[in-house]
C-alpha positions as CSV (number, residue, x, y, z in Angstrom):
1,X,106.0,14.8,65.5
2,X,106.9,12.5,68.2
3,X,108.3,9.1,68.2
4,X,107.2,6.6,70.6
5,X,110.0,3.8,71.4
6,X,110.4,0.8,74.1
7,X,112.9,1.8,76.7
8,X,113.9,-1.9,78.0
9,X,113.8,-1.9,81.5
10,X,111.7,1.3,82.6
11,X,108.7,1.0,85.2
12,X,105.3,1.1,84.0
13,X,103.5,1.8,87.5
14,X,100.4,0.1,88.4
15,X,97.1,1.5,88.3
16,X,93.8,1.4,89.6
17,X,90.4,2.2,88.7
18,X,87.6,0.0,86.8
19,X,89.3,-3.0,84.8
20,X,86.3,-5.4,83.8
21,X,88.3,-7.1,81.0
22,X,91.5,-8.6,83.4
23,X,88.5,-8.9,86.0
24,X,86.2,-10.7,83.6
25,X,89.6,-12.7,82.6
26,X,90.3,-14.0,85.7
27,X,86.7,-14.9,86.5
28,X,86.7,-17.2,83.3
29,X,89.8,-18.6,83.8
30,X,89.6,-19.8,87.4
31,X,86.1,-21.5,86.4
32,X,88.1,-23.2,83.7
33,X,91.0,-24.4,86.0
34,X,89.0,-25.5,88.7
35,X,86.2,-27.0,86.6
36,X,89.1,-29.1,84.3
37,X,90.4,-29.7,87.9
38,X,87.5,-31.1,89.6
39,X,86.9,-33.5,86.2
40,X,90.9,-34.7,86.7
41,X,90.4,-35.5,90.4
42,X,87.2,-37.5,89.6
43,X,89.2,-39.2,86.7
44,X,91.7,-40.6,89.2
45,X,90.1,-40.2,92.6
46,X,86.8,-41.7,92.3
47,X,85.7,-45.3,93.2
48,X,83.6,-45.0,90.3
49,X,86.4,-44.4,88.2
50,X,88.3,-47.5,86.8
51,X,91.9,-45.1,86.8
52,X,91.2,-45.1,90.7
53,X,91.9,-48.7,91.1
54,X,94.6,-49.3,87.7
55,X,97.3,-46.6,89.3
56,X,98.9,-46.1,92.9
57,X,97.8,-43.5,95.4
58,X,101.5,-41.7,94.9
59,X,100.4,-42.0,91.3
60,X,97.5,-40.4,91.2
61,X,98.8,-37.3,93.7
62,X,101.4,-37.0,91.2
63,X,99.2,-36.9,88.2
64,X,96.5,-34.6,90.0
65,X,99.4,-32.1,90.6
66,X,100.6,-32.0,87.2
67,X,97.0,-32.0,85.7
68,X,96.3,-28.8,88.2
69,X,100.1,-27.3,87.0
70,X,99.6,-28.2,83.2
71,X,95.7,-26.2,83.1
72,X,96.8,-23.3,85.3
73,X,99.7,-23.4,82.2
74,X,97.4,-23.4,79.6
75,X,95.4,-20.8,80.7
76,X,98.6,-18.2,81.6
77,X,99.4,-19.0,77.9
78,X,96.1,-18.2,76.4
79,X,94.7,-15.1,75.9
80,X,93.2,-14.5,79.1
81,X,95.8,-15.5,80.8
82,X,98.2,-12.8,79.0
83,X,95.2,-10.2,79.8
84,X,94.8,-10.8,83.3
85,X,98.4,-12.4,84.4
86,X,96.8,-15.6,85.4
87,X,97.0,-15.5,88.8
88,X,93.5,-18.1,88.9
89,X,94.2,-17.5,92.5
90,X,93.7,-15.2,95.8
91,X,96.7,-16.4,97.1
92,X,98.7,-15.3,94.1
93,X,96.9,-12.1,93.8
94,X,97.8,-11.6,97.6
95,X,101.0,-12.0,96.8
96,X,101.6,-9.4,94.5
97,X,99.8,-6.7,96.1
98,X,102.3,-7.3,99.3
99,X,105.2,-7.1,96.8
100,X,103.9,-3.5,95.6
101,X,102.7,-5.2,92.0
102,X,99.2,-4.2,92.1
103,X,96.6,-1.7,93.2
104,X,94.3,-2.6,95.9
105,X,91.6,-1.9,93.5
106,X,92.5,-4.8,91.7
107,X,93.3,-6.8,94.9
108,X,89.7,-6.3,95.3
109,X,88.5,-7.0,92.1
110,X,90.8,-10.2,91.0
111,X,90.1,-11.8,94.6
112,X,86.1,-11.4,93.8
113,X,86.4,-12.6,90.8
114,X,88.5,-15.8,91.3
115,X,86.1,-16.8,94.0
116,X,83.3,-16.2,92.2
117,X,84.7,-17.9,89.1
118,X,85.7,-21.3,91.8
119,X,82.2,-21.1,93.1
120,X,80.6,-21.2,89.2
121,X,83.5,-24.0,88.9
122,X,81.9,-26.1,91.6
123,X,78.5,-25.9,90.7
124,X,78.6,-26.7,87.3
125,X,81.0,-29.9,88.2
126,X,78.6,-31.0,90.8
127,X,75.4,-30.6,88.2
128,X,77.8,-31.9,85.1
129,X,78.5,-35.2,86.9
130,X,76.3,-36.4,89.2
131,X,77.0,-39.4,91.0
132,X,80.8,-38.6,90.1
133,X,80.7,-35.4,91.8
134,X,79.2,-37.1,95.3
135,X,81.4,-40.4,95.1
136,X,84.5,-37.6,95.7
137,X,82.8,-35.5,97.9
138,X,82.4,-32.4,95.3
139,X,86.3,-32.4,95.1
140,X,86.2,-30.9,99.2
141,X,89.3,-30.0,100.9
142,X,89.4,-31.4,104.4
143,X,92.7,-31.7,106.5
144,X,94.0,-34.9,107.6
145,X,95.7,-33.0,111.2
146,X,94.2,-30.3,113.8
147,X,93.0,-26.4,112.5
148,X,96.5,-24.9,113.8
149,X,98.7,-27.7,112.1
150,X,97.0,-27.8,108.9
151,X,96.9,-24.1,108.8
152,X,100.9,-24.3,108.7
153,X,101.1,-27.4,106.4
154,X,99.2,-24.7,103.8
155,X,101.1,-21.8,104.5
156,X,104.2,-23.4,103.6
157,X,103.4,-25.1,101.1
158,X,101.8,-21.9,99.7
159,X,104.8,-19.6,100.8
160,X,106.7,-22.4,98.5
161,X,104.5,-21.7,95.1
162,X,104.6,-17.9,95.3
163,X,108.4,-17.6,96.1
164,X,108.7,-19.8,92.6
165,X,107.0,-17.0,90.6
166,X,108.5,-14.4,92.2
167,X,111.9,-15.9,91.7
168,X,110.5,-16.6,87.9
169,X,109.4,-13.6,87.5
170,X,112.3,-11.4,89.0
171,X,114.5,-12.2,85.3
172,X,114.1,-11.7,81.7
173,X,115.6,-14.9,80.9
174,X,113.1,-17.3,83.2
175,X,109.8,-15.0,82.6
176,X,108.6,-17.2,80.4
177,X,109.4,-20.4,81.6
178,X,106.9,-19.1,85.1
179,X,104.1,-22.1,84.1
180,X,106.5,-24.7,83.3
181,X,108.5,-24.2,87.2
182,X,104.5,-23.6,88.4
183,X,104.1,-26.7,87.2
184,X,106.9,-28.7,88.1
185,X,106.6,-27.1,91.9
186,X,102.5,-28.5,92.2
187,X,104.1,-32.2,90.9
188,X,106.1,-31.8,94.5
189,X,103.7,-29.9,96.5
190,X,100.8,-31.7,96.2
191,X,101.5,-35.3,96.9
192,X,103.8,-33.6,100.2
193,X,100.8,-31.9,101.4
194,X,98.0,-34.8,100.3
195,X,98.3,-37.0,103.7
196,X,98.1,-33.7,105.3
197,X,95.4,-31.1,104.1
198,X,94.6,-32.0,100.8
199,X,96.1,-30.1,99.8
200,X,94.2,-26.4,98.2
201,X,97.0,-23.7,98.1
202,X,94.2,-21.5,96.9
203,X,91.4,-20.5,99.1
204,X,89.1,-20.0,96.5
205,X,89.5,-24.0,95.6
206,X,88.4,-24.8,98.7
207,X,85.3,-22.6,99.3
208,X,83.6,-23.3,95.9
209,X,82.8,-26.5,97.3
210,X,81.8,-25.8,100.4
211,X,79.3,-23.7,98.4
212,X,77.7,-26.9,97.1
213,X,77.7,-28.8,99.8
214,X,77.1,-26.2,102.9
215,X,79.8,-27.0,104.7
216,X,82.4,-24.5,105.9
217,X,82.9,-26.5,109.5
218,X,87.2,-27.1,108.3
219,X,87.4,-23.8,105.9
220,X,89.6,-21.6,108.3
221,X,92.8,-23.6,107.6
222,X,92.6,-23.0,103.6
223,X,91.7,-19.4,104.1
224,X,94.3,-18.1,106.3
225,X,96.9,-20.9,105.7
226,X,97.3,-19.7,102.1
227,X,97.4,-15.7,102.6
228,X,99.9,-15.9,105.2
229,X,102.0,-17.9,103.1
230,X,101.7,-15.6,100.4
231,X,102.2,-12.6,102.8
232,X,105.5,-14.5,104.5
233,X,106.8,-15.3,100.8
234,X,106.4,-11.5,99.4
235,X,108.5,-10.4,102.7
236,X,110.8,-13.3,102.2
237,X,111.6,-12.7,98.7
238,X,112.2,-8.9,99.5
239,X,115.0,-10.3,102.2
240,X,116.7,-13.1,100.1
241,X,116.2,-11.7,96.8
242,X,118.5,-8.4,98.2
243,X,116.0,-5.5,96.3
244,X,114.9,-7.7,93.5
245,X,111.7,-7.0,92.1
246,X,109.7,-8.8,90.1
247,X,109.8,-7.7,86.0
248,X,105.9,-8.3,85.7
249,X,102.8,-9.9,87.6
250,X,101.8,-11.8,84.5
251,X,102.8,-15.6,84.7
252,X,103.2,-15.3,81.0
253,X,104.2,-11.7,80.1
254,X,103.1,-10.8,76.5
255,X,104.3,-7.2,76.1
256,X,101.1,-6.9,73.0
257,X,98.8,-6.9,75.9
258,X,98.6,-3.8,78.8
259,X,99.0,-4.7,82.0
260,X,97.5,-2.8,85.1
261,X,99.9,-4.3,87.2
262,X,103.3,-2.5,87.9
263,X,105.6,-3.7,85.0
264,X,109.4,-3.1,84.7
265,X,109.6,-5.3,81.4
266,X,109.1,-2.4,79.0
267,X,108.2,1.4,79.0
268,X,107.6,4.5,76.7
269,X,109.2,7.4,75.9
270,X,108.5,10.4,73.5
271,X,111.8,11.2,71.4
């Protein structure tokens, strides 16, 4: 009879198909992130909120990025997280497909389900809270600079998060540290971008609010501004990193749960 053993190393390719469970995974855990997010910006953005007033404004950027890095964390780590990779974002997702990580099918079916998950996110915050919700404008993204300029400001900035978890991602030995440089990298990012554009790096954070209030009038800049930047860091990564490739598109590779992304942490072989 056969024996089935790891082979360390060998390419698992992606595949496509139906895959409700990493789907359903990343439709829960997007609501959760940007639900827990919405509450944190409240906390320490709202007038209505005595934090708002006790701490400084570079305080509080600081604080809102390391509440946004320490959730997405949490939620890599859990279970759904090691189901789905995490990704909580189109951006992300976006990413990987350009790097040759995952099917289209599942470009499709993550990217639905992270907006619909940000949209669920938005609406429940705005219900949950009221007068907490309005006094922060239901947590709306709205740039600070014209279309074209804040456009770039979010490209870069997102260009800046992916090429972090490729770079993670690319060796056995920083794999699992991927949501502790995530978050370290939103502590920087978002107080840069805050005078600027908010700032989202996720498209779908910016467009669950919109769908509470109506209003798309400034979306452009935190749709495209984010896909290009994950576009430009998946062709920058396969320039500098000279033929790396990322070992998995989980931010938190658990090798107990099957991935339907390509995967070169572990195969099988009949011996």
């Amino acid at each position: 009879m056969a024996r089935l053993t790891a082979v360390p190393g060998a390419e698992q390719p992606k595949s496509g198909g139906w895959h409700p469970a990493e789907w359903g995974s990343e439709f829960v855990g997007t609501f959760v992130l940007l639900y827990t997010v919405y509450l944190a910006v409240a906390a320490l953005a709202s007038p209505l909120s005595p934090l708002s007033g006790a701490i400084s404004s570079w305080l509080r950027l600081v604080l809102i990025g390391l509440s946004v890095g320490l959730i997405a964390a949490a939620v890599a780590v859990s279970p759904l997280g090691r189901r789905s990779g995490a990704h909580l974002n189109p951006a992300i997702t976006i990413g990987f497909w350009a790097h040759g990580q995952t099917h289209w099918h599942d470009l499709l079916g993550y990217v639905a389900a992270q907006f619909l998950g940000a949209a669920l996110a938005s609406v429940v915050f705005a219900a949950s809270t009221g007068p907490l919700a309005v006094s922060i404008g239901y947590a709306r993204t709205e740039p600070a600079v014209g279309g074209w300029a804040a456009t770039m400001v979010e490209l870069l900035l997102t260009c800046a998060l992916v090429l972090t978890v490729f770079f993670m991602l690319s060796s056995r030995r920083t794999c699992r540290w991927t949501p502790a440089a995530v978050t370290l990298v939103l502590v920087v990012l978002i107080p840069l971008g805050a005078p600027l554009t908010g700032p989202s790096l996720n498209p779908a954070r910016s467009v669950g609010p919109g769908i509470v209030t109506g209003t798309f009038t400034s979306i452009w800049p935190y749709l495209a501004g984010p896909v290009l930047g994950a576009l430009l860091a998946a062709a920058l990564f396969h320039v500098v990193a000279a033929g790396k490739k990322a070992i998995t598109a989980k931010l938190f590779h658990d090798p107990r749960y099957h991935s339907v992304h390509t995967s070169r942490w572990d195969g099988i072989k009949s011996s």
